[in-house]
C-alpha positions as CSV (number, residue, x, y, z in Angstrom):
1,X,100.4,35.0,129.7
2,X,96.8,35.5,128.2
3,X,95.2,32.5,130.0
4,X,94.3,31.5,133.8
5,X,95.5,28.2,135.0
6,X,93.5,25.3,133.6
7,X,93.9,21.4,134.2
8,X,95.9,20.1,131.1
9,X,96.6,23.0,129.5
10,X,100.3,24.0,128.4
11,X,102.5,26.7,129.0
12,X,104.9,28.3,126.8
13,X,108.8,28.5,127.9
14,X,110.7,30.3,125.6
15,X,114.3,29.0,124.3
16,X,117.2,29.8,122.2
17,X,118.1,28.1,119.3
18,X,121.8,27.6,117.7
19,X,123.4,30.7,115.7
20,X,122.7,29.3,112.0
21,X,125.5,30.5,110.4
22,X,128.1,29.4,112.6
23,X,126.3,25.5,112.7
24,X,126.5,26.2,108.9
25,X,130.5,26.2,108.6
26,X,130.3,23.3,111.1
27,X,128.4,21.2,109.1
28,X,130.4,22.0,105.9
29,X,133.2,21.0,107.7
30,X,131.9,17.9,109.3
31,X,130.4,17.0,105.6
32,X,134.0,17.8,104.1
33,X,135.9,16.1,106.7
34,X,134.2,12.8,105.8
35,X,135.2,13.0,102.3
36,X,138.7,14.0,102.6
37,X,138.7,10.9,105.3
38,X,137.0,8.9,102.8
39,X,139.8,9.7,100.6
40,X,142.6,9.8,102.1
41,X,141.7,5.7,103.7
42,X,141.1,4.6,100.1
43,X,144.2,5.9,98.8
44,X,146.0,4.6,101.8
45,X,144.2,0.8,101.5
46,X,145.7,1.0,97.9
47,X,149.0,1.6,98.6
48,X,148.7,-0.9,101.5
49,X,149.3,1.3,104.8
50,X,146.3,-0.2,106.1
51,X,145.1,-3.2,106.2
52,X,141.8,-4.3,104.6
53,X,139.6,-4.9,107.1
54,X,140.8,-1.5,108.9
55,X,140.5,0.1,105.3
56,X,136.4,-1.6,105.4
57,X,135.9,0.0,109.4
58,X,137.0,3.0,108.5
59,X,134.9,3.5,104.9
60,X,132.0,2.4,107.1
61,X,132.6,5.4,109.5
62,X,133.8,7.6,106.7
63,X,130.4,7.0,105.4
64,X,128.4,7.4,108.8
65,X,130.3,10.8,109.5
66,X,128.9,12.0,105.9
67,X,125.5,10.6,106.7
68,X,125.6,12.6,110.3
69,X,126.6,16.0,108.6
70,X,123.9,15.7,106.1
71,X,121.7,14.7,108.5
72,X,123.0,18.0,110.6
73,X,121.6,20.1,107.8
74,X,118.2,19.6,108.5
75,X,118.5,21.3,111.4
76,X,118.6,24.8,109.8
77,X,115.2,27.2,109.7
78,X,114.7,30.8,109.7
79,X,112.4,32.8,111.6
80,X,111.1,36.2,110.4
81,X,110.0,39.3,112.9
82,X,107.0,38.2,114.9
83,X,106.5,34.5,114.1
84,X,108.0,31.8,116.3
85,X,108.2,28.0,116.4
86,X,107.6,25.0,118.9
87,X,110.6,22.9,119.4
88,X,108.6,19.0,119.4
89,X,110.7,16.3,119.8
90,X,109.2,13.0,119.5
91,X,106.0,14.1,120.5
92,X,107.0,16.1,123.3
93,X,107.6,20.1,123.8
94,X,110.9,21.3,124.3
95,X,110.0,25.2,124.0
96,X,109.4,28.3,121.5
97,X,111.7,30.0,119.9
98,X,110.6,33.6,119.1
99,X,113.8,35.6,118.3
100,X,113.9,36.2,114.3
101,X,116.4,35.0,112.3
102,X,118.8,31.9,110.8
103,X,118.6,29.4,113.6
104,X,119.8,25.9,113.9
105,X,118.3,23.3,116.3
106,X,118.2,19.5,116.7
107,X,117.1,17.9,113.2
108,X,114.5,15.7,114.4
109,X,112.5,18.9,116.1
110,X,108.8,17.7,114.2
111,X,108.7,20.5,111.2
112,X,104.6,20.0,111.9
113,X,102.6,19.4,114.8
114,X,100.0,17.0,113.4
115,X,97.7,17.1,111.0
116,X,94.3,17.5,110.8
117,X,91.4,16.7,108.6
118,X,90.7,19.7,106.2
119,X,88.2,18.3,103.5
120,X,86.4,15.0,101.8
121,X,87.8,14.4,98.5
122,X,85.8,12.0,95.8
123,X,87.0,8.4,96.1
124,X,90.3,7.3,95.1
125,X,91.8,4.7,93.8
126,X,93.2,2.8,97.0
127,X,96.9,2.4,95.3
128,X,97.1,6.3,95.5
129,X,96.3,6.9,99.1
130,X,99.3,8.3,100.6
131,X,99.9,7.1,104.0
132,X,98.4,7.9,106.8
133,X,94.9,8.8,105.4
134,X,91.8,7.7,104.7
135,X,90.1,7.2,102.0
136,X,87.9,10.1,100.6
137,X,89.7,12.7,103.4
138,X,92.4,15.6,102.4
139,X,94.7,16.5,105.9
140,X,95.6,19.7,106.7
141,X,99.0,19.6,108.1
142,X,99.6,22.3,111.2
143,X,103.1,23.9,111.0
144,X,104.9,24.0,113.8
145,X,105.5,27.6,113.2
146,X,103.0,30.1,114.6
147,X,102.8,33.9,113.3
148,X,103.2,36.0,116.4
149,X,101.1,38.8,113.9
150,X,98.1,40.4,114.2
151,X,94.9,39.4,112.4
152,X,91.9,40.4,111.3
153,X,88.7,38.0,111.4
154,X,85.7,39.4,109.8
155,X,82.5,37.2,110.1
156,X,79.9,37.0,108.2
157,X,76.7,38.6,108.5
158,X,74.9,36.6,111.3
159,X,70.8,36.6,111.8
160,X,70.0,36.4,115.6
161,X,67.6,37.5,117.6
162,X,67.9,40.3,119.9
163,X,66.8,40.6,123.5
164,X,63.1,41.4,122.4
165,X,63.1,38.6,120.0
166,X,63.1,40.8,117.0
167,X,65.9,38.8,114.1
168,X,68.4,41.3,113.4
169,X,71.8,41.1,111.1
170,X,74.6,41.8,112.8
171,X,78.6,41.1,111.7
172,X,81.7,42.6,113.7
173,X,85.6,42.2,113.0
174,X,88.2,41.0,115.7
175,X,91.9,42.0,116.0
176,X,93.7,38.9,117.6
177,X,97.4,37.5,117.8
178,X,98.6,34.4,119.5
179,X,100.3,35.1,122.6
180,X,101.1,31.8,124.2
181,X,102.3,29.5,121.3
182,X,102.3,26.2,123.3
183,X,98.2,26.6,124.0
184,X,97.6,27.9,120.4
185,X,99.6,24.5,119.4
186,X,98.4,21.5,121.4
187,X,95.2,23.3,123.8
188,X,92.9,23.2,120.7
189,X,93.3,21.4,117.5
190,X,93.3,24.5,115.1
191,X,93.8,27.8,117.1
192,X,92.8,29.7,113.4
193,X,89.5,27.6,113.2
194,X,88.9,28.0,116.9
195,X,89.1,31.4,116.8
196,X,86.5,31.6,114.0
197,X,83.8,29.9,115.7
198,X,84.5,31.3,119.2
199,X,83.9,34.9,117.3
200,X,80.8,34.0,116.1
201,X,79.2,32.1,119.4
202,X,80.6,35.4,121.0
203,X,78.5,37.9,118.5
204,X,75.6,35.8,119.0
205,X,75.4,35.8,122.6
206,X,76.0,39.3,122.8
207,X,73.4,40.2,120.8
208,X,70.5,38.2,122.3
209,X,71.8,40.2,125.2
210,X,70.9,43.9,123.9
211,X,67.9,45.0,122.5
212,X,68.4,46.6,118.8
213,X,67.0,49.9,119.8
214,X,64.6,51.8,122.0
215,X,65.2,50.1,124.7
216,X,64.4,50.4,128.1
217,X,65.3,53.5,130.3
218,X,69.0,53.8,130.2
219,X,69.2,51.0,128.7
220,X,72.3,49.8,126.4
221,X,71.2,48.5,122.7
222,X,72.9,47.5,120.1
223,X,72.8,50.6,118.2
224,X,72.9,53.5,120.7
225,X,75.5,51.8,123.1
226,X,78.6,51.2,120.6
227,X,81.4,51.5,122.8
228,X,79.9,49.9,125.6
229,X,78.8,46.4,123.1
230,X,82.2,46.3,122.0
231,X,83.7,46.4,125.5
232,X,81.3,43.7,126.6
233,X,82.2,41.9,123.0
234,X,85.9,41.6,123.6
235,X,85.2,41.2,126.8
236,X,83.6,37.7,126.2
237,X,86.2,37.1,123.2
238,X,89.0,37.5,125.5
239,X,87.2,34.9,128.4
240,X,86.4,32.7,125.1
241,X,90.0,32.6,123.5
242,X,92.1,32.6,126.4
243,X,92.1,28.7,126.4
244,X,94.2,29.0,123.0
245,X,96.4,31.3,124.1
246,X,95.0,34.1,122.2
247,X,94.3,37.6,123.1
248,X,92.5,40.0,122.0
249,X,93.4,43.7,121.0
250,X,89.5,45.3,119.6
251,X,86.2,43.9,118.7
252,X,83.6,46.1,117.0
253,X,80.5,45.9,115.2
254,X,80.8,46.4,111.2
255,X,77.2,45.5,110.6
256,X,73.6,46.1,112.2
257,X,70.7,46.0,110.9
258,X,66.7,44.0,110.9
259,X,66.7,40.9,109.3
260,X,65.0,41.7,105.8
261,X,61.4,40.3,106.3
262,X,60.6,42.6,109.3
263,X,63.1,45.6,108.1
264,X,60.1,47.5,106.8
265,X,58.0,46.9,109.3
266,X,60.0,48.3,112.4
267,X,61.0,51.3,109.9
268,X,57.1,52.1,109.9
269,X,57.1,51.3,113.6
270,X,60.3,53.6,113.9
271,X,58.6,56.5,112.2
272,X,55.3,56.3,113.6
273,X,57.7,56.8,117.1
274,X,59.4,59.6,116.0
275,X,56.2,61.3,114.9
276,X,55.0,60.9,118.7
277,X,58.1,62.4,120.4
278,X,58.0,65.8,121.2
């Protein structure tokens, strides 16, 4: 597991769901059984083997039986390589399933694990609200299954200052996958938006914590000390995103630069340097 023990947080267990094919032919057969019983107590009621109010109980079961196998169906879901999905029953976690394929599980497992709220829309009419929202706000529902991939989050060129207070640009990408889908789904309320502001807080502070260049001696900056800032960089991703259940796998900087209103000044201040060395 990715995370250290924390108060409240949750802990995937991984289970195994029902071979899907083979709850398929039961459900056909639970869903045909009811109508061949369905038949077969009609006919018999007509030709008075039965008597009516055993012909009404058993319609009324004939029709629950048909209702449970439809029901059943619901239960179905597939599961390609490297995504997985929380079993939530009710509001509690039963487990993950991870292995890949045609799976069938209990039919009231929640399909989503909440929702969340995703935009303001102008104001509606109140007849067209759908339930469950309110007015002027678009929800974002979370699906309870979780891709197991790798992905790729590039931010956006950040201004900051560096450790000598001079504003520089800076951007990096970040490889991450979820590895623990039961923190990714109820530690944090988004574990994709979470990531994405985690990533940035992280660039920032480790960029007030280097000097852009010429630092001290042996000291790390930004520009000469590459490897070294993206260690320290996924260092403080990993410490950042381990509460989510994510880890990980490379952090680098795609973009450093000044900031544009002093660029042309520390270029003169860079040349006149460069002119002094030896």
């Amino acid at each position: 597991m990715a995370a250290a023990n924390t108060k409240g947080a949750n802990f995937e267990h991984e289970v195994h769901a029902w071979n899907g094919w083979v709850m398929l032919v039961v459900n056909i057969a639970i869903v045909v059984g009811a109508i061949v019983f369905l038949v077969a107590t009609v006919g018999a009621g007509a030709r008075h083997e039965i008597v009516p109010p055993v012909v009404a109980y058993r319609i009324l079961g004939a029709v629950l039986w048909f209702a449970a196998g439809l029901v059943s169906f619901g239960g179905h879901f597939t599961l390609q390589p490297n995504e997985a999905r929380v079993l939530i029953l009710f509001g509690a976690y039963k487990g993950t399933v991870r292995r890949s394929g045609f799976h069938w599980a209990n039919p009231f497992y929640s399909r989503t694990r909440g929702k969340i709220p995703w935009s303001v829309a102008p104001p509606a009419d109140p007849k067209s609200n759908r339930i469950g929202q309110r007015p002027g706000i678009i929800y974002k529902p979370l699906p309870a299954k979780i891709s197991l991939r790798a992905h790729n989050f590039n931010s956006e060129k950040l201004k900051v200052n560096d450790k000598r207070g001079n504003p520089v640009e800076i951007a990096a990408v970040v490889v991450w996958r979820v590895d623990d889908t039961a923190q990714a789904a109820f530690d944090v309320e988004d574990y994709e938006s979470y990531v994405q502001v985690q990533s940035e807080s992280a660039i920032r502070s480790i960029a007030s914590a280097y000097s852009y260049d010429h630092g001290e001696e042996q000291e790390v900056t930004l520009r000469g000390g590459g490897d070294e800032v993206a260690h320290e960089l996924k260092s403080e991703l990993g410490k950042r995103l381990a509460k989510a259940g994510v880890v990980v796998d490379e952090a680098r900087l795609t973009h450093l630069a000044y900031a544009p209103e002093i660029a042309s000044a520390m270029l003169r201040r860079l040349k006149s340097w460069n002119c002094r060395s030896p």
